[in-house]
VOPAMI-90155 format. One record per residue (C-alpha): residue in three letters; x, y, z. Coordinates in steps of 0.5 Angstrom, whole numbers. Example, Ala and Ser with C-alpha at 12.3 -4.5 7.8 and 13.67 -1.06 7.14 Angstrom:
# VOPAMI-90155
   code      xx      yy      zz
    ALA      25      -9      16
    SER      27      -2      14
# end
This chain:
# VOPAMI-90155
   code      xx      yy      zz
    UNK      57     -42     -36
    UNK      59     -38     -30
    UNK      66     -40     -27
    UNK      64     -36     -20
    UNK      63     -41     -14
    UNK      60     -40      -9
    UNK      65     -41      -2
    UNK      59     -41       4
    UNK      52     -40       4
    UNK      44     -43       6
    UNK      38     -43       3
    UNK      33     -42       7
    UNK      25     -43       6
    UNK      21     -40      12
    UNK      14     -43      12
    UNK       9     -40      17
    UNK       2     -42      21
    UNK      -4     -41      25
    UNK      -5     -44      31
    UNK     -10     -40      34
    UNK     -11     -33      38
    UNK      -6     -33      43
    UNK       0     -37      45
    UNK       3     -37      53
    UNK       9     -37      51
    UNK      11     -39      59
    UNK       7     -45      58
    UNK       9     -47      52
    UNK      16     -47      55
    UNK      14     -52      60
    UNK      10     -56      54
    UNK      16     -57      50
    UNK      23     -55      53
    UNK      23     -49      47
    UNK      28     -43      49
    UNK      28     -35      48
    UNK      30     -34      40
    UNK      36     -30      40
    UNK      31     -25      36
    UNK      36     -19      33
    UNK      43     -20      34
    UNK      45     -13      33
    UNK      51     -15      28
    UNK      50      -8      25
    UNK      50      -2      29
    UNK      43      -1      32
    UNK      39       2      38
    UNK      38      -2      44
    UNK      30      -2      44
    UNK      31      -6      37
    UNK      28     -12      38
    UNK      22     -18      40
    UNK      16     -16      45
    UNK      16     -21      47
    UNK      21     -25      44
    UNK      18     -32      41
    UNK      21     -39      43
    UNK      25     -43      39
    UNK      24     -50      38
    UNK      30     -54      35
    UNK      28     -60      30
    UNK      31     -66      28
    UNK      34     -66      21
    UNK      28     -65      15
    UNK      30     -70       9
    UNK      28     -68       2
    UNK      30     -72      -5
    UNK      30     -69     -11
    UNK      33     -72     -18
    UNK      35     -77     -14
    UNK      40     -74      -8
    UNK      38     -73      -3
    UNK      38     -66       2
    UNK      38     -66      10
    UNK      36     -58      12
    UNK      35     -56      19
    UNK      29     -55      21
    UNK      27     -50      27
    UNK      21     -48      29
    UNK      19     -41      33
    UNK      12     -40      37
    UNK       9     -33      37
    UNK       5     -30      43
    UNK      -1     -28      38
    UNK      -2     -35      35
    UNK       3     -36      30
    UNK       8     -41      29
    UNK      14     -41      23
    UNK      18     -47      21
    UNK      25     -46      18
    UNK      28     -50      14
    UNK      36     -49      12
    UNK      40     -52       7
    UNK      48     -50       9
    UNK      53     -51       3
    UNK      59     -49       2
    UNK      64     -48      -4
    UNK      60     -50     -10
    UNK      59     -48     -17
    UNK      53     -42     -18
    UNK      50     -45     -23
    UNK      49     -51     -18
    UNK      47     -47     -13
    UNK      41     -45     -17
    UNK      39     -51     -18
    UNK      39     -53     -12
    UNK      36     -47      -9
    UNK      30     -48     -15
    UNK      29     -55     -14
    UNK      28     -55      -7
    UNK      23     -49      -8
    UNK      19     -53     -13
    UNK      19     -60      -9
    UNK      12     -60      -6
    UNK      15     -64       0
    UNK      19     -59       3
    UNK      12     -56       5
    UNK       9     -63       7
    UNK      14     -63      12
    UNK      14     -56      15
    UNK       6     -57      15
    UNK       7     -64      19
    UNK      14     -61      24
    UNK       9     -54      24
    UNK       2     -59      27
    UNK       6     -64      31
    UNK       9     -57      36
    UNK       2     -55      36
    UNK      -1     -62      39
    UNK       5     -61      44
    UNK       4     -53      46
    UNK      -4     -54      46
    UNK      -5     -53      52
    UNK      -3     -47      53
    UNK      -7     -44      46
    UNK     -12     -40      47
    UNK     -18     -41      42
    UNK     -13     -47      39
    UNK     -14     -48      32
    UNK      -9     -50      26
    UNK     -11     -46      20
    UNK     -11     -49      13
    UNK      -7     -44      10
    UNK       0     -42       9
    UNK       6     -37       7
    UNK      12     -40       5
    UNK      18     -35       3
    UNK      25     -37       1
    UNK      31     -33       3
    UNK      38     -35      -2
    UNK      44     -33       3
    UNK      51     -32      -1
    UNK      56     -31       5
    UNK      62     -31      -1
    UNK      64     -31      -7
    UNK      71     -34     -11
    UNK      74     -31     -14
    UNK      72     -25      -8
    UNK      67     -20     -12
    UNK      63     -14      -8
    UNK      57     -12      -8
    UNK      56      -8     -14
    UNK      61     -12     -18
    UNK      56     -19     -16
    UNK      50     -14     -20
    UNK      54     -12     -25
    UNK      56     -20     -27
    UNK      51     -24     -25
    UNK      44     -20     -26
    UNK      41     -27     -29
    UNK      43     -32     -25
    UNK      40     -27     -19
    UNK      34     -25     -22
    UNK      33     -33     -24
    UNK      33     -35     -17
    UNK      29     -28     -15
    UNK      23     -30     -20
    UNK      24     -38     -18
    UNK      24     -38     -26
    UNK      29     -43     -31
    UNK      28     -40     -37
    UNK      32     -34     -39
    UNK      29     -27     -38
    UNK      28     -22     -42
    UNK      33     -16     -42
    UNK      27     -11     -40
    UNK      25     -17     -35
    UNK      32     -17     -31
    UNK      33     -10     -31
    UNK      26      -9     -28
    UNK      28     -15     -22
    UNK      35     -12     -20
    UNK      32      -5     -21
    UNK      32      -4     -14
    UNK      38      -6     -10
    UNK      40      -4      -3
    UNK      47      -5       0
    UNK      51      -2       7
    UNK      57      -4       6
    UNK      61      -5      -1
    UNK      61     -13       0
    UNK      54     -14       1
    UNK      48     -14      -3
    UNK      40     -14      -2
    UNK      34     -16      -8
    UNK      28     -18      -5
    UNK      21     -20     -10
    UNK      15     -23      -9
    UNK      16     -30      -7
    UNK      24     -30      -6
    UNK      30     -26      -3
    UNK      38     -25      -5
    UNK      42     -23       1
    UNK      50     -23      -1
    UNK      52     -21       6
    UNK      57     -24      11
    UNK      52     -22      17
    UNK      45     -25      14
    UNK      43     -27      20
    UNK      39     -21      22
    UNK      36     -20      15
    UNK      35     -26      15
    UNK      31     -26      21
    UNK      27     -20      19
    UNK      25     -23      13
    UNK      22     -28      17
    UNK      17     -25      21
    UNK      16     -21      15
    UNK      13     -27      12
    UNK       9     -29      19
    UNK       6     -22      18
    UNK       3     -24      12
    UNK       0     -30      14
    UNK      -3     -26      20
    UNK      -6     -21      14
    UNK      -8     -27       9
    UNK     -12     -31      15
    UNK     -15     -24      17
    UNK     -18     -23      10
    UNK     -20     -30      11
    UNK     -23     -29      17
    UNK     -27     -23      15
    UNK     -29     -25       9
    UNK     -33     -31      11
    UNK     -36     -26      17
    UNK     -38     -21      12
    UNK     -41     -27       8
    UNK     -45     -30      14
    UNK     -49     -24      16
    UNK     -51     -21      10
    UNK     -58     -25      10
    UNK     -58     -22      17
    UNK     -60     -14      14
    UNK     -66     -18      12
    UNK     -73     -16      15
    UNK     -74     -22      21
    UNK     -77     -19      26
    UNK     -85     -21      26
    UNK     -89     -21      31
    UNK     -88     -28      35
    UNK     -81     -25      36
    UNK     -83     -20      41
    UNK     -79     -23      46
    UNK     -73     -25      41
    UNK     -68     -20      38
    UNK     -66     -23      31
    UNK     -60     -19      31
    UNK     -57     -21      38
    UNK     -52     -26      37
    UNK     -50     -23      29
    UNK     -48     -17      33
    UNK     -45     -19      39
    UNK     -41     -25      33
    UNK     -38     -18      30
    UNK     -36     -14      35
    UNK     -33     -20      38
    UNK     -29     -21      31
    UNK     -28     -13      30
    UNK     -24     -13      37
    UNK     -21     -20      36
    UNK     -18     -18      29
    UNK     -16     -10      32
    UNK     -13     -13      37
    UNK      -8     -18      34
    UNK      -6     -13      29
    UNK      -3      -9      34
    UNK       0     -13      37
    UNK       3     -16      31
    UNK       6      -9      28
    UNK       8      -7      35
    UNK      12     -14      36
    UNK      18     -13      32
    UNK      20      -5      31
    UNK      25      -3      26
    UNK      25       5      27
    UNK      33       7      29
    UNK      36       1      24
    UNK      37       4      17
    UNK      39      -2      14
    UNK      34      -7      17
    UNK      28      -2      15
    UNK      30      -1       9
    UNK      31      -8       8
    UNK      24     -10      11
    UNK      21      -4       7
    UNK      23      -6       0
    UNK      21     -14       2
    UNK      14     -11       4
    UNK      13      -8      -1
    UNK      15     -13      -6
    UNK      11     -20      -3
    UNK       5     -14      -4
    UNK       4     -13       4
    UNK       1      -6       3
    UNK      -5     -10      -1
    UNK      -7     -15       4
    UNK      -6      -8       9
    UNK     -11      -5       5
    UNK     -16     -11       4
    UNK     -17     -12      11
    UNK     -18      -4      13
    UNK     -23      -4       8
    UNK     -26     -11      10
    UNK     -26      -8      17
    UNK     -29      -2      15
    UNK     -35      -6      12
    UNK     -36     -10      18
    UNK     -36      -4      22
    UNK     -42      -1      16
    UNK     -45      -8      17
    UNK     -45      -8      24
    UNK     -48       0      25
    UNK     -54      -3      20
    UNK     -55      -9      24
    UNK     -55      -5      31
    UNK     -60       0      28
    UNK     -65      -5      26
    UNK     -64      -8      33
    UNK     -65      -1      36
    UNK     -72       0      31
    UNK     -75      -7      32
    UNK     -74      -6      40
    UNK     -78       2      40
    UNK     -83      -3      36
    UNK     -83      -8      41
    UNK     -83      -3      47
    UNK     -89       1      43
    UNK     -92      -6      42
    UNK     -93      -7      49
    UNK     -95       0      50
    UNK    -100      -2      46
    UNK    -102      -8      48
    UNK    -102      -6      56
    UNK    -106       0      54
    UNK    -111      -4      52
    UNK    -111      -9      57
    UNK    -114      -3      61
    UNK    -119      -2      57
    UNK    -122      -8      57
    UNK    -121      -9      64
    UNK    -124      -3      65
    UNK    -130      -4      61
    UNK    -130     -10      64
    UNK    -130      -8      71
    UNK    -135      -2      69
# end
């Protein structure tokens, strides 16, 4: 077993939420005495535009415990509040000069305990309950994003960057993949294939569910990394919202009209359902992707980019483009059948009008 040890570091589980459309943040300040999230600190060079637009709220919670195999963990817990609706809860575990293998194991089983989303989920709702009023359209959505960061600040005996690669590729691609068992040599070599470093005593691994970040300055990574877990939560309940829209109105493309509907146009309220949910769904991406911009920062957007790429952002991207598309096609059938049956209603009256006259003036003559 590896005699290294670990002299400082955290691991962090971000775990992120819906709470509806939009959020005042200037309200829910009143409503729970949150303050500005320091956002981007700039430990490293980096332009001044860098940082929140606006910037969330941070919302400090008291000591979360966890017990796992019998002992017992206090993580800190801070919650942020997004102004497109979404709320993140952090939970932090600061460990200090501790065998590596022990400091897996712990990050491992915190990441299998399922108390430790219970307890997000319940810090995540009692903050919505608080800062309802000022959600507009409040709802908290069922689904969740969780990702974990594992943070090593030092190593003793002092390794850098490449030499921690170098010695501990299994015990970095085991906390990668959340996995216990011993990993192929193709499987290690494929986790740690893609590395990026800035400084010779730092080292960044990203994949799907788990970050390793080897770097005294974490903080702007770490904080990165947690919007970029907020982002992909906006995305998965997008794909949800759209899916279900596409559901609803596909018996809406069947022929409905008849004639007892001459003063009722069926497709009305589908029509103005999607287009309201087309502009809801535009809109909040926007504002999302525009919220927190990397250009300028080489090192946080190669880190964001590497992190996007791995947790399969590009996908859920995609699925919601084409999702909107569809929408988009289904809407235009929807307007034209709408369009045709009120020509057809108007010919009708038409029709009937010109037959009133006739039999009035047949009447009449």
């Amino acid at each position: 077993m590896s005699v290294i040890r670990v002299a400082s570091g955290h691991l962090f589980f971000f775990y992120a939420y819906d709470a509806g459309f939009e959020i005042a943040l200037e309200e829910a300040r009143a409503l729970c005495e949150a303050s500005d999230s320091p956002g981007i600190a700039g430990l490293r060079s980096a332009p001044a535009h860098l940082q929140y637009r606006p910037r969330p709220l941070t919302v400090p919670a008291t000591a979360v415990p966890v017990t796992v195999s019998g002992k017992t963990f206090p993580l800190d817990a801070t919650m942020k509040i997004f102004d497109f609706g979404a709320l993140s809860v952090t939970l932090t575990l600061h460990l200090e000069d501790i065998p590596l293998d022990e400091y897996a194991e712990i990050a491992l089983s915190l990441a299998s305990e399922s108390g430790m989303e219970k307890s997000a989920r319940d810090a995540a709702q009692r903050l919505f309950e608080r800062i309802r009023p000022a959600v507009s359209r409040p709802m908290f959505a069922g689904l969740v994003e969780d990702y974990c960061v594992w943070h090593v600040g030092g190593f003793s005996p002092a390794l850098s960057g490449t030499e921690a690669l170098a010695r501990l590729p299994r015990e970095i691609a085991r906390l990668l993949t959340l996995e216990r068992g011993e990993l192929s040599e193709a499987a290690v070599a494929e986790i740690v294939r893609t590395p990026i470093r800035y400084f010779e005593n730092d080292l960044f691994l990203a994949e799907w569910s788990a970050a390793f970040v080897y770097d005294p300055k974490f903080k702007d990574t770490a904080e990165v990394l947690e919007f970029l877990n907020i982002q992909v939560l906006e995305l998965r309940f997008f794909d949800h919202l759209l899916h279900e829209a596409i559901e609803g109105v596909s018996e809406e493309l069947l022929p409905r009209r008849r004639l007892f509907h001459l003063l009722h146009d069926p497709y009305e309220a589908p029509l103005r359902r999607l287009s309201g949910i087309r502009t809801d769904v535009s809109l909040i991406r926007e504002r999302i992707f525009n919220a927190l911009k990397l250009a300028g920062d080489a090192y946080l957007a190669r880190v964001y980019e590497e992190a996007r790429r791995k947790v399969g952002a590009e996908k859920h991207e995609g699925t919601v483009r084409d999702q909107l598309a569809a929408l988009t096609d289904i809407y235009t059938v929807l307007n034209n059948q709408a369009a045709a049956g009120r020509a057809e209603t108007l010919e009708l009256i038409i029709i009937l009008l010109i037959a009133i006259e006739i039999v009035m003036g047949l009447l009449r003559w």
